[in-house]
N, C-alpha and C positions, 0 to 999 in steps of 0.2 A: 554333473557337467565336468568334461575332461579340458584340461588345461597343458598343453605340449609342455616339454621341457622349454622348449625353443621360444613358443609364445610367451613366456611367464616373465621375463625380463621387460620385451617390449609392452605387455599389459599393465607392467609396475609404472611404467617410463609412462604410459597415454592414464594412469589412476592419477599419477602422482601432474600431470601436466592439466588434466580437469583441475586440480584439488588447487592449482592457482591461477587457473583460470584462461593457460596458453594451449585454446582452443586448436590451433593449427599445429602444435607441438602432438598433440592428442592422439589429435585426426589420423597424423604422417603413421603415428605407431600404432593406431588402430590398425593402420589398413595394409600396413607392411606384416600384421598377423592375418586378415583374412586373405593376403596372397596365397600365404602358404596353408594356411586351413581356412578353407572359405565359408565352412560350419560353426565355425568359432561362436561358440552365443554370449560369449563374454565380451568380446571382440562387439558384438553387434551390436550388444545392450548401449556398450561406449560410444557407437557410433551414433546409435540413438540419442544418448543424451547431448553430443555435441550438436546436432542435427535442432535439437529441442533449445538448446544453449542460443544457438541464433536465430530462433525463432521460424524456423523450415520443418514449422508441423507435418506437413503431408512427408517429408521423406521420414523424421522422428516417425510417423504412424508406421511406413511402409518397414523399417527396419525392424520394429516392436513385432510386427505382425509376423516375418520373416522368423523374428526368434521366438516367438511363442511358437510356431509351427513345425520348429527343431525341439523345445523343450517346455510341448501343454502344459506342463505343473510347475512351472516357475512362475508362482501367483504375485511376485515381485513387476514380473513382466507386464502382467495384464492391469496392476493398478497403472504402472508407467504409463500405461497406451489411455486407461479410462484418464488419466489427467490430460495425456496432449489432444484427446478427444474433445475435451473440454473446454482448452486451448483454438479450438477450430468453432467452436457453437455449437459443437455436436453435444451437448451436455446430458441430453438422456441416453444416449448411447453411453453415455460417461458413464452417469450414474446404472446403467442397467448392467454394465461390464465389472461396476466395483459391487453389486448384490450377487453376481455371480463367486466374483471372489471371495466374498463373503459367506458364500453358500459354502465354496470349498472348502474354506477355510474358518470355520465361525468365530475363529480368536484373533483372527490376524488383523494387529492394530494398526498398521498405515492402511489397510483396505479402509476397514470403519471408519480411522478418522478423516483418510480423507473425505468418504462420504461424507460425513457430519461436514466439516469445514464446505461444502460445497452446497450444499442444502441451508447452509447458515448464507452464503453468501447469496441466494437467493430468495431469502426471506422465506423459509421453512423452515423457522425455529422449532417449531415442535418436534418433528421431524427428525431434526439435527441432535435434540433432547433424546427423545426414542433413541436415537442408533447410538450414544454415548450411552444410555441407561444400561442397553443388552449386551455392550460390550465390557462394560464393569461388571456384569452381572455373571458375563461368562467366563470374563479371564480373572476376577477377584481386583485386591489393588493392585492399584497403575498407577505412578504419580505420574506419569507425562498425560494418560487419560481422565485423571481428576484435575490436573490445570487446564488442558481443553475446554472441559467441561466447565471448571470456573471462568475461562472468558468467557463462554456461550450465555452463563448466566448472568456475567456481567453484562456485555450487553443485553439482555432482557429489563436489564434495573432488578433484579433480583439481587441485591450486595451484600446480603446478610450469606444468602446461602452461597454467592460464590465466596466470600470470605473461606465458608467453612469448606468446601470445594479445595481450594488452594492453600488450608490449613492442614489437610488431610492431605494434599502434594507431600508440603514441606515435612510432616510428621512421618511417612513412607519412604521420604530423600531428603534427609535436611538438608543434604551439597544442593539441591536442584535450584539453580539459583535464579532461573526466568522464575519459576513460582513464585520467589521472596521478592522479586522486583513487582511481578503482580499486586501482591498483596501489598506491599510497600504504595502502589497508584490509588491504594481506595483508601478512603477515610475511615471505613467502617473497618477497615481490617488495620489500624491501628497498629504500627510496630511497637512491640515492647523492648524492656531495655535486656531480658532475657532472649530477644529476635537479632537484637543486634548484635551480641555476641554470640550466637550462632554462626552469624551472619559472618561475620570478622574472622573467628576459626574456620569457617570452608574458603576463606580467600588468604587467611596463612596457609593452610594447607595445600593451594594449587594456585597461586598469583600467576602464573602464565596462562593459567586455562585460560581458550577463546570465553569460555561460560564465568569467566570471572566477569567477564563487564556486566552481566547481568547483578551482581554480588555489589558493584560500585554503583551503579546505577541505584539500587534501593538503599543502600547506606549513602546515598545521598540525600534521598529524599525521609528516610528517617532523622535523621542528623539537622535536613534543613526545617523538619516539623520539631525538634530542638532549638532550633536558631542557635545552633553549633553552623554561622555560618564558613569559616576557614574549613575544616574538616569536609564540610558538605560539598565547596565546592572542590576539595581537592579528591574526593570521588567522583564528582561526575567530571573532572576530567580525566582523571585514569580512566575511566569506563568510557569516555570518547576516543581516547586514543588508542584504546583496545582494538574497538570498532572500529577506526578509521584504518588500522593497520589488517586488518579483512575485508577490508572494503575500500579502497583509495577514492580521490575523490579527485578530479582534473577540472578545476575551476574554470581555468581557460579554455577547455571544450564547452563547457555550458555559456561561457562568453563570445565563445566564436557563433556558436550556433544563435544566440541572439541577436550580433551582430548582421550574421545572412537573412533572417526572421525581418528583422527591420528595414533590411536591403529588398526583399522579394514582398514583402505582406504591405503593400502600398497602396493609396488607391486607385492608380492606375491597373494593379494586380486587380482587384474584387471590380473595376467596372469595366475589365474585358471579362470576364467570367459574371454578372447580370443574368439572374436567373439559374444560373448552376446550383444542383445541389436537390435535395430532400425540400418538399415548403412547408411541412408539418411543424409547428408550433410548438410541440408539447415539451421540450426540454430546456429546460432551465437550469446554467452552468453556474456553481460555484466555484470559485477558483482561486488563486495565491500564493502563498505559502501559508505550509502547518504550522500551526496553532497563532491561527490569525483572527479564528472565531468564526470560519466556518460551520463548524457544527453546532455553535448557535442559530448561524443567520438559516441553515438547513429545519432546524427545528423550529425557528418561530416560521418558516414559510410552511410546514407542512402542519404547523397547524390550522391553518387555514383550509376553509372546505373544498378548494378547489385545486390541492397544491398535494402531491404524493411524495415525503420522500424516500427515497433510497437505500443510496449506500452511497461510497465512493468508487464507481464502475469503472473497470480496467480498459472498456471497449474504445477508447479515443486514443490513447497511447498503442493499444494491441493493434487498431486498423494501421494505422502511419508506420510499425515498426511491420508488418507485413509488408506493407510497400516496399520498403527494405530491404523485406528479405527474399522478394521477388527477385530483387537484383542483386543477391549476397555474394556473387563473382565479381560484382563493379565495385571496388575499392569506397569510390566516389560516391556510391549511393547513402544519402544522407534526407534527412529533414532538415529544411527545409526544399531543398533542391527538387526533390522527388515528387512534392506536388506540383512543381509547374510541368512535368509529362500529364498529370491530367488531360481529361475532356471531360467537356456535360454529362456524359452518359456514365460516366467513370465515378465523379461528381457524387450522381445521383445515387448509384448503385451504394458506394460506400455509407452516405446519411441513411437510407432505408439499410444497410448491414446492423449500424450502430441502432437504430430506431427495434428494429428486428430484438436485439440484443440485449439491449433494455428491458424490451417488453416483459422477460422474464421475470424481474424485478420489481413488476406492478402491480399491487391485490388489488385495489380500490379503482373505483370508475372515476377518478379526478380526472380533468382536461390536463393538467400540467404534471411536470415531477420535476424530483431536483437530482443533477449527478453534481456531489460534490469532490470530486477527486481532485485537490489542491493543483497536483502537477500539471494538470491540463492547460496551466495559463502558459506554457510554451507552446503547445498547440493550438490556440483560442485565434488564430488565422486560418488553421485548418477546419474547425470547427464552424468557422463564419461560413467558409466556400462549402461545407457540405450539408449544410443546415443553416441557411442561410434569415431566417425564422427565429432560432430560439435564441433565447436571451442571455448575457452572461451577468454574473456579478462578480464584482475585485473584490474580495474581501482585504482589507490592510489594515495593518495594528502598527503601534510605536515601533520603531524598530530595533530598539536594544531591548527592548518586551518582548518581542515577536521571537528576535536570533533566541535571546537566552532561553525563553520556553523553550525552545526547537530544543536548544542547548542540552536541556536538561533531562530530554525525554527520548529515552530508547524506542525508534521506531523498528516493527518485526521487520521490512523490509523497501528497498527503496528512495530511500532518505540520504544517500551520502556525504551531502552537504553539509547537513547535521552535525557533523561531529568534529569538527575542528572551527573556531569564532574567526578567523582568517575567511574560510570557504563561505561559512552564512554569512556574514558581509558581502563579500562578494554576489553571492547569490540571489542578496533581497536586494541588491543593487540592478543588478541586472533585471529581475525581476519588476522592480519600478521603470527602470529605461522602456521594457519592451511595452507594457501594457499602455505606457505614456505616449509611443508611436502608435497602438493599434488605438488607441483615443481618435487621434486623427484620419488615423487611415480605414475606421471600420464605425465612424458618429455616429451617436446613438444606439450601437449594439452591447456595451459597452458597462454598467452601472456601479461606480464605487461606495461599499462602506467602509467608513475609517470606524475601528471596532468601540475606541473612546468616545468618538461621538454619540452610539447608538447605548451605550451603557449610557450617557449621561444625558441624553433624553430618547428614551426606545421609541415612545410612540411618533414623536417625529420623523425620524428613521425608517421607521417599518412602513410608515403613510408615504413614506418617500419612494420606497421600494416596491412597495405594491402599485401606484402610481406609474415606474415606469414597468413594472410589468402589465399593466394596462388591468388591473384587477382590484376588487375595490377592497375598501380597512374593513378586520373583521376582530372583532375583539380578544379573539381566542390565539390571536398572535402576541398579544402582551403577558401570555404566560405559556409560555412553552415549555415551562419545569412541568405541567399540568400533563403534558401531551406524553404518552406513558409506549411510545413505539419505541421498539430496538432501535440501538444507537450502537454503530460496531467502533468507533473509534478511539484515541485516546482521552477526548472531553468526555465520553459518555455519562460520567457524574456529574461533572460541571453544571451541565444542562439539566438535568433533573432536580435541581435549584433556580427560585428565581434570576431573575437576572439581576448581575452584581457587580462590584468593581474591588473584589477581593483581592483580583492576582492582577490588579493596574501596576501597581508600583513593587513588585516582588523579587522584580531584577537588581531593584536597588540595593537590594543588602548585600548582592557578590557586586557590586558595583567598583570596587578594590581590585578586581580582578579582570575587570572586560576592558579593559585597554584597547587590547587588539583587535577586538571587537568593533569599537568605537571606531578607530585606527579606520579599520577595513570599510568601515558604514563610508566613512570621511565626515566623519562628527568631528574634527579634532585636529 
């Protein structure tokens, strides 16, 4: 690939304007290079990802397409396109575009891993196993392809062997510092006091790296398995503040936007719209905020004979932000706005995309399943008008239990709120407001569990739950540590243990330090 003298300044100007995220700074210099060379594949590739950036798959496809047709062997090109493929529903086209690039290429580790990560997210863990096996097997060690592969196996509940998985990262990169944070989340993989000085010399060595929060993050939670708790918590806040400064976080857009949400999601809104929507029954929302014990409430429901679950499915967020970006010229296009251009027919067609969507997700012939994607409870209005049928549940926890978990836990992606106890206050505030109005304005669709309660009597709980989902008690819900299905999230061990009230009171020992926290909730 040739690169003008001339392009090479303005391609530095639209790398370096992606790389903080000033899409239209990007854009302007993309395309002031493909003026003057209109072949530019560097130029295109950029164009593609800003295209991909706001969520305008079909032109990301169309550009992708454009530059692989200037330059067939740039097998970079073609994973790009099998992801935005993927991005559209097109998922086997996805995956049959990354075996091709795999064919071409039998080493090449973002083809395979994306494959695996995609196959995993559709519950073809074998699958996902197989294509990280042959790709260790061909390129030798890979510590970014032995941590993959240690999540893969952590979700399965295999923890012994992902231990040794991401023991075999760290011994190949001991800097690799998402590994140490990995292995730092499981029990089984036990930090030593030799880990932690490892640990400590890769983050003397590079304390600015973005990859040191992953460094602060695990000497946190080594530290806090110490009951070193000063020290512990003064990791994971450097390793928030790391991440927050890659990631910002605009509290007050999340509060405007629930403030319109409660303004428009009324029930004058849902009884001129009667009848809109999908009427299949089969989805059952868990929703909240992370680590509220959703992935509890997801495991004891799926262990019941009639109840499938999941994952946490991207499709409620990806349908409404299409909406979006139908209209990405209109400044003003926003959620909740953009659902009141609906109609019935519009309505309908979306529930059946998402129901479509799903499906891919479901091995078992259960009548129901569960999508627990926490974030959904900003859309859980949008949710009612297009499935108008399925049920939701609130999951909620204490809420300086709730922030601090959040607090303490490195999410891969997502999460921005997370990382500063200002923003999670604010957040789980808002987050009470709105579910409090859609209480009203959507009765009865609606079912809360506070997480304390259901630890300190489950079976009442769970006969409460299955009650309002109209399904009757089945005993195999009071041990959901039993129920041995992949679990992708960060409780995945949690629940592979009875159910307990270990980490009730565990906020309390940085309790010295949540002021602002507190502060923020309005405890105080």
């Amino acid at each position: 690939m040739t690169v003008s003298i001339d392009s090479a300044p303005l391609l530095r100007e639209a790398g370096e304007a992606l790389s903080r995220g000033d899409l239209a700074a990007a854009e302007r210099a993309v395309r002031a290079v493909l003026r003057q060379d209109t072949n530019n594949v560097l130029a295109i590739l950029m164009l593609a990802d800003i295209a991909g950036a706001v969520g305008i798959y079909p032109e990301a496809e169309a550009q992708l397409r454009r530059a692989i047709a200037l330059a067939p062997d740039h097998v970079e090109a073609w994973v790009n396109l099998a992801l935005v493929l993927v991005q559209q529903r097109r998922t086997d086209e996805g995956l049959a575009l990354l075996d091709r690039a795999i064919d071409r290429e039998p080493g090449h580790v973002r083809a395979a891993g994306s494959k695996a990560n995609i196959l995993a997210q559709l519950g073809d863990y074998d699958a996902a196993a197989s294509t990280y096996e042959a790709l260790l097997a061909r390129i030798g060690d890979n510590a970014d392809v032995w941590m993959w592969y240690g999540h893969l196996l952590k979700t399965l509940g295999r923890q012994d062997d992902a231990v040794a998985a991401y023991r075999r990262a760290t011994g190949i990169a001991p800097d690799l510092a998402e590994a140490w944070w990995s292995l730092a989340e499981l029990k089984a993989g036990r930090i030593t006091d030799a880990d932690v000085a490892t640990m400590e010399r890769a983050l003397a060595a590079s304390p600015a790296d973005p990859k040191a929060l992953f460094l602060h993050f695990a000497l946190g939670k080594a530290l806090e398995d110490r009951r070193d708790w000063p020290r512990s918590f003064a990791h994971y806040a450097a390793g928030n503040r790391l991440r927050l400064a890659l990631e910002p976080h605009d509290r007050q857009l999340v509060s405007a936007e629930v403030d319109r949400a409660i303004r428009i999601y009324d029930r004058d809104f849902f009884a001129a719209r009667a009848g809109w929507g999908t009427p299949a029954a089969d989805p059952i929302f868990i929703l909240g905020l992370p680590r509220a014990g959703s992935t509890l409430l997801e495991q004891i429901l799926a262990s019941h004979p009639q109840i499938e679950g999941t994952a946490e499915l991207p499709y409620i967020p990806q349908l409404v932000q299409a909406l979006v970006a139908e209209r990405w010229r209109d400044r003003a296009a926003a959620h909740p706005e953009i659902v009141t251009a609906l109609d019935s027919a519009s309505a309908a067609t979306l529930g059946t995309r998402y129901l479509e969507s799903a499906a891919r997700h479901r091995k078992t012939g259960a009548p129901f399943f569960v999508d627990k994607l926490p974030n959904n409870w900003l859309y859980a209005g949008f949710i009612h008008l297009i499935l108008p049928n399925a049920r939701i549940i609130d999951a909620r926890r204490d809420p300086m239990a709730c922030c601090f978990s959040n607090f303490k836990q490195h999410f891969a992606r997502g999460q921005t709120f997370a990382y500063s106890l200002e923003d999670l206050g604010a957040y789980y505030r808002d987050n009470v407001r709105l579910m409090a109005h859609l209480d009203g304005a959507m009765p009865g669709v609606i079912h809360r569990i506070q997480h304390e309660a259901l630890l300190a009597d489950p079976e009442a709980e769970i006969r409460r739950m299955l009650d309002f989902l109209g399904l009757p008690f089945d005993a195999a819900c009071l041990a959901p540590h039993e129920n041995k299905r992949p679990v992708r999230t960060a409780s995945s061990e949690q629940v592979r243990r009875p159910i307990n009230r270990d980490a009730v009171d565990q906020w309390r020992h940085y309790e010295p330090w949540l002021g602002p926290l507190r502060a923020a909730l309005g405890l105080q």
